[in-house]
C-alpha positions as CSV (number, residue, x, y, z in Angstrom):
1,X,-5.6,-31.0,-19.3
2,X,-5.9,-32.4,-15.9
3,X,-2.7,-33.9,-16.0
4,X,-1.4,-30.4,-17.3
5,X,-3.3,-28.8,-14.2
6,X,-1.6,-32.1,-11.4
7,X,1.8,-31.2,-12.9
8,X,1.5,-27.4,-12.7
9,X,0.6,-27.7,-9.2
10,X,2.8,-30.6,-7.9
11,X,5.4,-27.2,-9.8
12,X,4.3,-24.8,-8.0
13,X,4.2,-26.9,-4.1
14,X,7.9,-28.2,-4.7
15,X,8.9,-24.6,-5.7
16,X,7.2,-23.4,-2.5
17,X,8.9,-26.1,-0.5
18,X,12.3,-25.0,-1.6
19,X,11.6,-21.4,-0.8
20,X,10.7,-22.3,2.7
21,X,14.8,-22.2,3.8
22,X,15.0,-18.8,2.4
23,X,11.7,-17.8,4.1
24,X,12.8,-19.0,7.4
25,X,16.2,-17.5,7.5
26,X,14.8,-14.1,6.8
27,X,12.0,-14.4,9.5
28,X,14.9,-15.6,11.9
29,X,17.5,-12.3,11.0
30,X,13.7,-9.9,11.2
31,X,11.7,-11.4,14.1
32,X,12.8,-11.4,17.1
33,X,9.7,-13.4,18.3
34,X,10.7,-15.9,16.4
35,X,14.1,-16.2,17.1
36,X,13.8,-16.2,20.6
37,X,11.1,-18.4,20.9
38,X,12.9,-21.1,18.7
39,X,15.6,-21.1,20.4
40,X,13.4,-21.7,23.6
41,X,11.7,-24.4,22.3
42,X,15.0,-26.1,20.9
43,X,17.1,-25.9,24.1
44,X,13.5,-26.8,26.1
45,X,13.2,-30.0,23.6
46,X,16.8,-31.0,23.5
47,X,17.0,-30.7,27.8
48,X,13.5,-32.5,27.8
49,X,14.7,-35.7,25.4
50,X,17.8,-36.1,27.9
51,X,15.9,-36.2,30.7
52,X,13.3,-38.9,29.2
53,X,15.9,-40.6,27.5
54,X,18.2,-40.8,30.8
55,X,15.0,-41.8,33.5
56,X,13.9,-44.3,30.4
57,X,17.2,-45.5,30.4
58,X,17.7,-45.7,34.6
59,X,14.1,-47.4,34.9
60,X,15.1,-49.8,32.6
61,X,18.2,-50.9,34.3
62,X,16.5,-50.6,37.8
63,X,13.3,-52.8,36.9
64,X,15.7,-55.7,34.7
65,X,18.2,-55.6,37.7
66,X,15.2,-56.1,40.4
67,X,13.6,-58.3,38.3
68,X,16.7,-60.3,38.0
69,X,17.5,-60.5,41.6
70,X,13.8,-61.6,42.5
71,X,14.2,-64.1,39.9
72,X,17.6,-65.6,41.4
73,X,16.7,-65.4,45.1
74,X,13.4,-67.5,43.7
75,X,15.4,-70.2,41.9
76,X,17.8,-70.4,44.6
77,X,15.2,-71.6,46.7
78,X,13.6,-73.6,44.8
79,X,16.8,-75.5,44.3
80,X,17.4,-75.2,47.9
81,X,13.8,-77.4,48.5
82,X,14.9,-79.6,46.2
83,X,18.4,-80.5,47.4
84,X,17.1,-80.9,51.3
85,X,14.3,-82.8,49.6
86,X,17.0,-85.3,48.0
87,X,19.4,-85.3,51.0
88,X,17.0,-86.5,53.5
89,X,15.4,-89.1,51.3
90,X,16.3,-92.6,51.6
91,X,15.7,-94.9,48.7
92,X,18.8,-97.2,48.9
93,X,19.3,-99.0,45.3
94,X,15.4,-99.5,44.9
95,X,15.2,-97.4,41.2
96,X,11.2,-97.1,41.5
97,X,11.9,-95.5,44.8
98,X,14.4,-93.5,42.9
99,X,12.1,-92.4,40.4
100,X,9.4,-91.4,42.4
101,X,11.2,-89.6,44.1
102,X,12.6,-87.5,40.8
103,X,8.7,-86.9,40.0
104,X,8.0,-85.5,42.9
105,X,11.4,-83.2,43.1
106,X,10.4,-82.4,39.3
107,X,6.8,-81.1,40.6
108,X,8.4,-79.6,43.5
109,X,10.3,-77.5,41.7
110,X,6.9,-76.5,39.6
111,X,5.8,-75.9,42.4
112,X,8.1,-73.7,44.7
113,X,9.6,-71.6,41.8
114,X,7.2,-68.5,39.8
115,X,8.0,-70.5,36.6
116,X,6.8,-73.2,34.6
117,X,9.8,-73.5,32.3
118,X,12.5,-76.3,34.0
119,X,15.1,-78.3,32.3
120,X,17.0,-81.3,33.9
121,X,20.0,-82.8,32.1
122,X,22.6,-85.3,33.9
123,X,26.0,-84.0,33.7
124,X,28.0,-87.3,33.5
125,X,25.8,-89.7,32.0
126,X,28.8,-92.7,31.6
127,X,29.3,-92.5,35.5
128,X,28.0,-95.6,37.0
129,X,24.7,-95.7,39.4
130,X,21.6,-95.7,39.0
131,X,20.5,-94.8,35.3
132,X,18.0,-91.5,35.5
133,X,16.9,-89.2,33.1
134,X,16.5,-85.6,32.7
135,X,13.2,-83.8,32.6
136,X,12.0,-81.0,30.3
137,X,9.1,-78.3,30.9
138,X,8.8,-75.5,28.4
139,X,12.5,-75.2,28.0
140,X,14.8,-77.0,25.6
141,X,18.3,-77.3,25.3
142,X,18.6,-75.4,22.2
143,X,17.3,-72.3,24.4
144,X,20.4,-72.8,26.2
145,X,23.9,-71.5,25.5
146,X,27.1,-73.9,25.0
147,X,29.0,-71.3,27.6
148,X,26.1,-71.4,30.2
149,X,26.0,-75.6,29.9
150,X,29.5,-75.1,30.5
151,X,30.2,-72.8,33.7
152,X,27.1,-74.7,35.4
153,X,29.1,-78.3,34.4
154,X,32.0,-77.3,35.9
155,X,31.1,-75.4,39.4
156,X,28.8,-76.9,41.4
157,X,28.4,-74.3,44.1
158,X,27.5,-72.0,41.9
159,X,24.3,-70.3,40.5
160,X,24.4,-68.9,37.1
161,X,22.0,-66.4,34.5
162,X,21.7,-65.8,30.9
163,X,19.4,-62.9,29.3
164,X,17.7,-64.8,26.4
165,X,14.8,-64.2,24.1
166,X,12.2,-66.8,25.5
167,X,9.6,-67.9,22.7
168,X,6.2,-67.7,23.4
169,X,3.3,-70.2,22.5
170,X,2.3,-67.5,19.5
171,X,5.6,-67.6,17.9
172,X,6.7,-64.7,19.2
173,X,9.5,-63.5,21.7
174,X,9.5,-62.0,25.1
175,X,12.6,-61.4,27.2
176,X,14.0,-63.5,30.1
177,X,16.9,-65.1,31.7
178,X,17.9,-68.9,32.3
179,X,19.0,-69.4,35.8
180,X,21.0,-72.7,36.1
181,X,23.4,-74.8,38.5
182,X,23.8,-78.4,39.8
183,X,21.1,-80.3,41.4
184,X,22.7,-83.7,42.9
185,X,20.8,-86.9,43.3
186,X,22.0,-89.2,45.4
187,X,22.8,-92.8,44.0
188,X,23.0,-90.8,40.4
189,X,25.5,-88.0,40.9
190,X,25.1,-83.9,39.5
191,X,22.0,-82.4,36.9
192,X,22.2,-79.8,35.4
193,X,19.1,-77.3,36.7
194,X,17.6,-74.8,34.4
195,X,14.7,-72.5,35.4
196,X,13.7,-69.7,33.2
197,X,11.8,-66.6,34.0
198,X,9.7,-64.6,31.6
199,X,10.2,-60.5,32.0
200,X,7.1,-59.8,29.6
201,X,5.2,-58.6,32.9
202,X,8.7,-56.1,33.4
203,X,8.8,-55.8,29.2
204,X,5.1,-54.2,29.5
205,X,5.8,-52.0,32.3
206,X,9.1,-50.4,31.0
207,X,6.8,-49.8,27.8
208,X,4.1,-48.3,29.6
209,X,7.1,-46.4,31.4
210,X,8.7,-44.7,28.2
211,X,5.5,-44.3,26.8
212,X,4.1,-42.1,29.5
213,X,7.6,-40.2,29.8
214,X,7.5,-39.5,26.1
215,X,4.4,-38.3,26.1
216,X,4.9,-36.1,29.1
217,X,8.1,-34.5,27.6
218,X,5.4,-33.3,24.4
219,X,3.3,-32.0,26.4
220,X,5.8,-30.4,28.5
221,X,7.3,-29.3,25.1
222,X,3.9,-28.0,24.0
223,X,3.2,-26.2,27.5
224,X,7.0,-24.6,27.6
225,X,5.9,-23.3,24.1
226,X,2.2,-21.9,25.1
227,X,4.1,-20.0,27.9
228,X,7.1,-19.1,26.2
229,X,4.6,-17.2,23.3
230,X,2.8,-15.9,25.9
231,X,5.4,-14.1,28.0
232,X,7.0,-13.2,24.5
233,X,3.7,-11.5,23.4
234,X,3.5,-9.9,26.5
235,X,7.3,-8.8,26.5
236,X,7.7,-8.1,22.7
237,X,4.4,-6.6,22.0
238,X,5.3,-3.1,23.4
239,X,9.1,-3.3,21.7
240,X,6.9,-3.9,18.5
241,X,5.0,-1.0,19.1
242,X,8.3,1.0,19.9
243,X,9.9,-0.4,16.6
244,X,6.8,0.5,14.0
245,X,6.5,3.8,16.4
246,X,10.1,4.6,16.0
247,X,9.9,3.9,11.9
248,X,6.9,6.0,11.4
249,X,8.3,8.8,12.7
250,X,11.4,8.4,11.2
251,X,9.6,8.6,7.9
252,X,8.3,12.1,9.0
253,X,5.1,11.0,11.0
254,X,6.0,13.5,13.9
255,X,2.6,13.3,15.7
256,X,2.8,9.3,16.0
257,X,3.4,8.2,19.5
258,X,3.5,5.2,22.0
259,X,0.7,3.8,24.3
260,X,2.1,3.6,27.7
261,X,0.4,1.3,30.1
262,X,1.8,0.4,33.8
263,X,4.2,1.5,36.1
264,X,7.2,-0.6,34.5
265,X,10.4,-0.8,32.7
266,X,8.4,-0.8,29.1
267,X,6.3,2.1,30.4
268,X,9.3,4.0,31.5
269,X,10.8,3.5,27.8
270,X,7.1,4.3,26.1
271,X,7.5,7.4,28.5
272,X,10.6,8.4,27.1
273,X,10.3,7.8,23.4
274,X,7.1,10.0,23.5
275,X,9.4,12.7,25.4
276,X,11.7,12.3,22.7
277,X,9.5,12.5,20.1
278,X,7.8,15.7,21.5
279,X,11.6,17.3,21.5
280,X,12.1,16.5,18.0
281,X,8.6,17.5,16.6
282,X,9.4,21.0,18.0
283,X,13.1,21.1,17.2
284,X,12.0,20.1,13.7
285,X,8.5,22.6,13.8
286,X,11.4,25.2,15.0
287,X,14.0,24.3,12.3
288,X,11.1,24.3,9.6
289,X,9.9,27.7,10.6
290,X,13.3,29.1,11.1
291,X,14.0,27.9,7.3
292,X,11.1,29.5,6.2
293,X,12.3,32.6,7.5
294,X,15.8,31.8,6.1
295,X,14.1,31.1,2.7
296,X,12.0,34.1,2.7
297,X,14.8,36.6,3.7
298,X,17.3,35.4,1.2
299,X,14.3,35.8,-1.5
300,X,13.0,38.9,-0.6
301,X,17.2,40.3,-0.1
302,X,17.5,38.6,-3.4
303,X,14.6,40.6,-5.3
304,X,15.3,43.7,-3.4
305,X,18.8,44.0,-4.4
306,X,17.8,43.3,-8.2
307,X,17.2,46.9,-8.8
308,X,20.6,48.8,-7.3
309,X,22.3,46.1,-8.4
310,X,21.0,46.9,-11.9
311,X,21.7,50.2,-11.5
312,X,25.3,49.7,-10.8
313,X,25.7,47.2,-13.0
314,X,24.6,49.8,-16.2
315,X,27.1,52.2,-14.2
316,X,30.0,49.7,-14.0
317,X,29.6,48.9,-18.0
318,X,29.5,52.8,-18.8
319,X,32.5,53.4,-16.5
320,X,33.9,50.4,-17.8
321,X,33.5,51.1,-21.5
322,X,35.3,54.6,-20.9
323,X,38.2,53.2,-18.7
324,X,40.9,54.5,-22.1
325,X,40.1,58.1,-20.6
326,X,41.0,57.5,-17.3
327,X,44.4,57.6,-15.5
328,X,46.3,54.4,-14.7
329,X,44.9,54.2,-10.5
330,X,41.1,55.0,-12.0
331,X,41.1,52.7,-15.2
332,X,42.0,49.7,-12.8
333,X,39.6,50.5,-10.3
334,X,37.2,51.1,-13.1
335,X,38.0,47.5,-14.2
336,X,38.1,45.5,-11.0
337,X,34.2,47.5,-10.1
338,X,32.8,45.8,-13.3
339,X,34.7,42.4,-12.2
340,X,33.1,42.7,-8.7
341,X,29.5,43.4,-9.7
342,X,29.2,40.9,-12.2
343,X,30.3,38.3,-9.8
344,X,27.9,39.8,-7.5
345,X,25.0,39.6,-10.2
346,X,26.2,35.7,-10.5
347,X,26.3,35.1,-6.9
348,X,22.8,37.2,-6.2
349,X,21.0,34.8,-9.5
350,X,22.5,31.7,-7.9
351,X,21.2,32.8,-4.8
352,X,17.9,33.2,-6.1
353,X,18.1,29.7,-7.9
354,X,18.5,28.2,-4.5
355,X,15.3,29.9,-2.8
356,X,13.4,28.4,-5.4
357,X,14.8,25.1,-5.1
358,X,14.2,25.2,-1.5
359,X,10.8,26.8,-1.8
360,X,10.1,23.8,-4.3
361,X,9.1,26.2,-7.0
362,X,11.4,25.2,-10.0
363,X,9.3,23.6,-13.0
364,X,11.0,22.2,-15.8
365,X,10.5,23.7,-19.8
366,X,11.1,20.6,-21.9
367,X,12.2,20.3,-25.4
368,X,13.7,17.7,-27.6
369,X,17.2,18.6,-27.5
370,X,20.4,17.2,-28.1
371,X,22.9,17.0,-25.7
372,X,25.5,16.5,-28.1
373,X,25.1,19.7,-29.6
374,X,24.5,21.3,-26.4
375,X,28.0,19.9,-25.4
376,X,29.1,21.4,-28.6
377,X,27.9,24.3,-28.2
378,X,29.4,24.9,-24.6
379,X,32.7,24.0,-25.8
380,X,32.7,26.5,-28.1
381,X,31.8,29.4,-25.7
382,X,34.5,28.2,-23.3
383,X,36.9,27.2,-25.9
384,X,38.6,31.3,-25.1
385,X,38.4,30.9,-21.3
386,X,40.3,27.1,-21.8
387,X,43.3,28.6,-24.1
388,X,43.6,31.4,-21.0
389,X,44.3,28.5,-18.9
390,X,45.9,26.5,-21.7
391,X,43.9,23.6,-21.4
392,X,42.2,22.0,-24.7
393,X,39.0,20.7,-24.8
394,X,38.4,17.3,-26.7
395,X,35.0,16.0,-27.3
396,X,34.6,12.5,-27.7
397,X,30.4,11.8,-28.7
398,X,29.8,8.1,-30.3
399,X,26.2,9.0,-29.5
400,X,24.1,11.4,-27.8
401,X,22.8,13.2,-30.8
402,X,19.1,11.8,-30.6
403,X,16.7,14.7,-29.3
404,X,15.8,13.8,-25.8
405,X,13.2,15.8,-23.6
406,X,14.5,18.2,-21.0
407,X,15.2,21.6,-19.8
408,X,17.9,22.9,-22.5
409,X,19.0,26.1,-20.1
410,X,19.2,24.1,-17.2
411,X,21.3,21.2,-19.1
412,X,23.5,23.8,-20.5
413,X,24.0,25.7,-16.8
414,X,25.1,22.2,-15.5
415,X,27.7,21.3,-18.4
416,X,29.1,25.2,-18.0
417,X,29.3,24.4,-14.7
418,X,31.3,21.6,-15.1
419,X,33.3,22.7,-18.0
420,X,34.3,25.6,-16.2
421,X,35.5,23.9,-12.6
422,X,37.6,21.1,-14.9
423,X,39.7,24.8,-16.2
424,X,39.5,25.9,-13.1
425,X,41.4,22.8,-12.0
426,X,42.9,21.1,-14.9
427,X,46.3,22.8,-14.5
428,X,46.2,23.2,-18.2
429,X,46.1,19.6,-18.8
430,X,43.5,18.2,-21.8
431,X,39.8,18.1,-20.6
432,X,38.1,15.7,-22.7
433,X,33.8,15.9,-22.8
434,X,32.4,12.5,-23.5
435,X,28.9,12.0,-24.5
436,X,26.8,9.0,-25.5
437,X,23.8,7.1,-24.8
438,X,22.2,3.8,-25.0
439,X,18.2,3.0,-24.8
440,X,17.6,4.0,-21.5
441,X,20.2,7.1,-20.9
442,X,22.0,10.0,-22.1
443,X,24.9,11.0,-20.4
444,X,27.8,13.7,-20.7
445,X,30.8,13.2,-18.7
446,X,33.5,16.2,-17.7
447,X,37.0,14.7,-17.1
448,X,40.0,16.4,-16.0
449,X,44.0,16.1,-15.3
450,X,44.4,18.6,-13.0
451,X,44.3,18.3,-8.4
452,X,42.2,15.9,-7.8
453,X,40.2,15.4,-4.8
454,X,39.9,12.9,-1.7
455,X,37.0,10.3,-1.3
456,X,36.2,12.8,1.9
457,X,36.6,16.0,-0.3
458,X,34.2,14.2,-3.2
459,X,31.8,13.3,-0.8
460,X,31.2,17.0,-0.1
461,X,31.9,18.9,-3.5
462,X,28.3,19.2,-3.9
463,X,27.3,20.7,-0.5
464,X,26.6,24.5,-0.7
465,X,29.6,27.5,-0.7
466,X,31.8,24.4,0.3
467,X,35.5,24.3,-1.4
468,X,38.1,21.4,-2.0
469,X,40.7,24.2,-0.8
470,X,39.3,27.8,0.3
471,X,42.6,29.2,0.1
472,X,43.0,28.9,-3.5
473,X,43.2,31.9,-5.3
474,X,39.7,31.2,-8.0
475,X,40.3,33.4,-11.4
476,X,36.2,32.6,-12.7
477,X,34.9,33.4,-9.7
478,X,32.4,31.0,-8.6
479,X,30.4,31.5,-5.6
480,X,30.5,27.8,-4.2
481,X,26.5,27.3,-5.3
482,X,27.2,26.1,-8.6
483,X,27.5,22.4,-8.0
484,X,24.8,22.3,-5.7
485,X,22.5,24.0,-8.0
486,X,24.0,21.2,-11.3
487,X,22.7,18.8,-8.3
488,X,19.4,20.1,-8.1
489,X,19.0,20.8,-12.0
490,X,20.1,16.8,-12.6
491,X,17.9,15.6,-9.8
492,X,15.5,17.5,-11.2
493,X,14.9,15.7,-14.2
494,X,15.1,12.7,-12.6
495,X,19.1,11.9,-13.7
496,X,21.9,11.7,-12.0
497,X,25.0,14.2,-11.1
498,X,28.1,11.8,-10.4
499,X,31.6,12.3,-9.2
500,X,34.9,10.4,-9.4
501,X,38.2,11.8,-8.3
502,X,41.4,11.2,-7.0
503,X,44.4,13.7,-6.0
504,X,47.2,14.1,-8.7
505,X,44.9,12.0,-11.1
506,X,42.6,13.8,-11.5
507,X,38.2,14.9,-11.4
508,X,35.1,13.3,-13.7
509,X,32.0,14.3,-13.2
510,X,29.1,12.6,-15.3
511,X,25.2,13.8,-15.7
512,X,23.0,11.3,-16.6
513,X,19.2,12.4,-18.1
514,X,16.7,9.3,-18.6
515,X,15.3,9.4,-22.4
516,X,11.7,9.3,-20.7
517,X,10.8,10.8,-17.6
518,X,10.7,8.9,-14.7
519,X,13.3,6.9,-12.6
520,X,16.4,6.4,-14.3
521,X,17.6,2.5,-15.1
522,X,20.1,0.7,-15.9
523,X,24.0,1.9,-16.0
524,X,25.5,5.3,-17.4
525,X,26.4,5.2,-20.9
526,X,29.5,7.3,-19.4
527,X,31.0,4.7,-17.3
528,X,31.9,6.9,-13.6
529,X,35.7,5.7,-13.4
530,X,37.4,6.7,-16.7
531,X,39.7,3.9,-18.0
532,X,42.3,6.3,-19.9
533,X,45.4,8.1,-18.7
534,X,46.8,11.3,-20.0
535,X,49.6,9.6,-21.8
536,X,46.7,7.6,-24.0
537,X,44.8,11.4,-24.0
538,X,47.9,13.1,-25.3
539,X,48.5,10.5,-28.0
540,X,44.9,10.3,-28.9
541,X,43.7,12.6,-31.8
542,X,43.8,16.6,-31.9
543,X,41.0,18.1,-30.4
544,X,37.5,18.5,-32.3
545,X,36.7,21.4,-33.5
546,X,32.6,21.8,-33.8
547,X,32.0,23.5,-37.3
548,X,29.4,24.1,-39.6
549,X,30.8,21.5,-41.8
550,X,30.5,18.6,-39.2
551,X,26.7,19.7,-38.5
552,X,26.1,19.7,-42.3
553,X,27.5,16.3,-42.7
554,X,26.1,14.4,-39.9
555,X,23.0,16.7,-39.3
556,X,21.2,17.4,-36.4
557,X,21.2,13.8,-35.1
558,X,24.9,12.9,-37.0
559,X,26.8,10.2,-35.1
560,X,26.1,7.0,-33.4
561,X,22.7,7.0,-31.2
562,X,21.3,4.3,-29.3
């Protein structure tokens, strides 16, 4: 079990760490805190570690190159000593003499140089003279490079360096150089002179240098970032204020407003924004109250012309009834009166639909009901008004048939609705009804052959009293409220009311209900873009006819359901 537990958590920590990019890319496109102080600290860091790295680099060169020169200027002397020393001396052929006098020129040069390290080797040891040796003092030959032995062989006026790695008595390394050139004795002929000089002294202080520069560029980094948060907090802190200010309100908090504080630019703008926000609040107060007006006028117009409009309604239909006994001129009139006022009875319900919609007064009477067969039914009552137009009307339901909970008369207002534009459009082309449904969804689409529409033209169809093309002569006599009320009726139950058209293609519409109420899921099960043409329509089967017979053999819930 604990290993179980280790592994599960070791799980969970690697999954963190590789939601960490994710989690900083979205706080760098959301913050702009942290954006900007990022970016701060990386230009701040980047211009800091070439300034280190370029003074680490300068001191370095500056100390080796002073170092080096004091080191020369000291050997030079040193040599210099010696040389006088040996060119004033007078030993004749005595080699005692001779050697003494190489002791003391060896301690000499101990003596007059800052270093202890000396090597002596004789340059032409076959020449003939006096036989002397060299002398060695902390410095070998194998310390020494073939072309240094070389250049300090073969000029003797000369002085000559080499950077080397000088070993110390620990085993370690310390830098240096080898300064070398010829030291002549006279009776013996040229040595070769070596001195070396340990920089460990120059070593330790270029450390101690880069150190301290390194750690004053952190804490320069580390101060450039407590400032930079600061002034951000100061700077940002109202503009988040002014952001979260700015959503409330948009999300209908009218009486939200900003803290101004000071005399400057950020107080001007928390000046402003409140003035702003006090001239909306009123223009919306204004606009509310002048819709509640609105709202209340076209209710109380509505219910008062209920009663005269009855009145001339039963009037029309008697006049109507008896239009055979009338002349030609009065039978006419006679007709196009009853025409008027039930259009006028439409318009004043639809009008009435909308104050309650606006009001938010509409409540929904569910019942398990088929849409199928409400389709069905629809179809049948329109199946008169489609021949008029010559349009047939095909229904195509692989599902659907399943009771489903909603508002029957509202469901069959929206799929008159739609029936009735697709005649009113469909330039007597097929309209086919589609209905199905899967787990989550039942859907009815309305599709058409007739004008079409533009994606501008769709984008409106469901605003109130608007029309495609006002000029159009309309022989159902809508009232432009129909759509808009299908909207409401679809939104109502929590579905959908969809359009797809294009111009000389054609219209679909599609209402999608959600089998339980709540927010619908998942896709239509009446795809939006219809896939067939009216070639594949036309050559498809004859239009259904919705009998007795098919209800008796399929029942109430005949055909595929989901």
């Amino acid at each position: 079990m604990a290993g179980t537990g280790t592994t599960t958590t070791a799980v969970a920590v690697l999954r963190d760490w590789r939601g960490w990019p994710d989690a900083l890319a979205a706080l760098w496109r959301r913050s702009l805190r942290f954006r900007t102080l990022s970016v701060t600290l990386l230009l701040t860091s980047l211009a800091i570690f070439i300034t280190c790295v370029t003074m680490a680099l300068v001191i370095q060169n500056d100390l080796f190159v002073s170092r080096k020169n004091q080191a020369l200027e000291d050997a030079q002397r040193a040599v210099d000593q010696a040389q006088s020393t040996l060119d004033v001396a007078e030993v004749g052929d005595d080699p005692a003499a001779l050697r003494d006098l190489w002791d003391r020129i060896q301690a000499d040069l101990g003596r007059n140089s800052s270093s202890n390290m000396l090597l002596a080797n004789r340059i032409d040891s076959e020449s003939s003279g006096v036989r002397l040796n060299g002398f060695t003092a902390g410095l070998s030959t194998n310390d020494l490079s073939p072309a240094l032995s070389r250049l300090v062989a073969e000029f003797d006026d000369r002085q000559w360096w080499q950077s080397v790695a000088l070993p110390t008595e620990g085993g370690g390394e310390v830098p240096g150089i080898i300064v070398g050139q010829q030291l002549v004795v006279p009776e013996v002929g040229p040595f070769e002179l070596y001195i070396a000089y340990d920089f460990a002294d120059a070593d330790q202080t270029l450390s101690f240098v880069q150190r301290t520069l390194w750690i004053a560029g952190i804490g320069l980094v580390a101060i450039v970032a407590a400032i930079s948060w600061i002034v951000l907090r100061t700077v940002s802190t109202p503009i988040v204020e002014a952001a979260e200010t700015s959503a409330r309100l948009a999300s209908g908090d009218l009486g939200v407003r900003l803290q101004v504080r000071g005399e400057d630019e950020l107080a001007t703008l928390g000046r402003s924004f409140n003035a702003m926000a006090d001239s909306i609040e009123a223009q919306i107060k204004e606009l509310g109250e002048l819709s509640l007006v609105q709202q209340r006028f076209v209710s109380d117009v509505s219910h008062e012309l209920r009663t005269p409009l009855t009145t001339i309604r039963l009037a029309a239909d008697i006049l109507n009834d008896q239009r055979d006994d009338f002349d030609a001129t009065t039978a006419r009139t006679t007709e196009l009166l009853h025409t008027q006022v039930q259009r006028f009875e439409t318009l004043l319900s639809d009008l009435l639909e909308i104050s309650r919609y606006d009001a938010g007064s509409v409540q929904l009477e569910l019942e398990a009901t088929s849409i199928a067969h409400l389709a069905e039914d629809i179809i049948e009552q329109m199946k008169p008004l489609a021949d008029g137009h010559g349009s047939e009307l095909r229904l195509v339901a692989p599902g659907g048939y399943s009771p489903v909970d909603m508002d029957p008369r509202r469901v069959r207002r929206v799929l008159r609705n739609l029936i009735g534009n697709a005649i009113e459009h469909g330039e007597g082309k097929p309209i086919v009804i589609t209905v199905d449904s899967n787990q989550q969804a039942v859907a009815a689409g309305v599709r058409d052959f007739g004008l079409g529409m533009t994606a501008s033209d769709a984008e409106r169809v469901f605003d109130r009293f608007w029309r495609a093309d006002p000029s159009r002569q309309r022989t159902i006599g809508g009232t432009g409220l129909g759509l808009s009320i299908a909207l409401g009726d679809a939104t109502l139950h929590g579905g959908t009311l969809a359009v797809w058209s294009e111009l000389a293609v054609g219209t679909n519409f599609v209402l999608t209900l959600p089998r339980r109420a709540g927010v619908l899921e998942g896709e239509s099960p009446v795809p939006l873009e219809p896939q067939e043409t009216l070639m594949e329509i036309g050559s498809a089967t004859q239009p259904i006819e919705v009998t007795d017979l098919h209800r008796d053999l399929f029942g109430e819930n005949g055909g595929r359901d989901d």
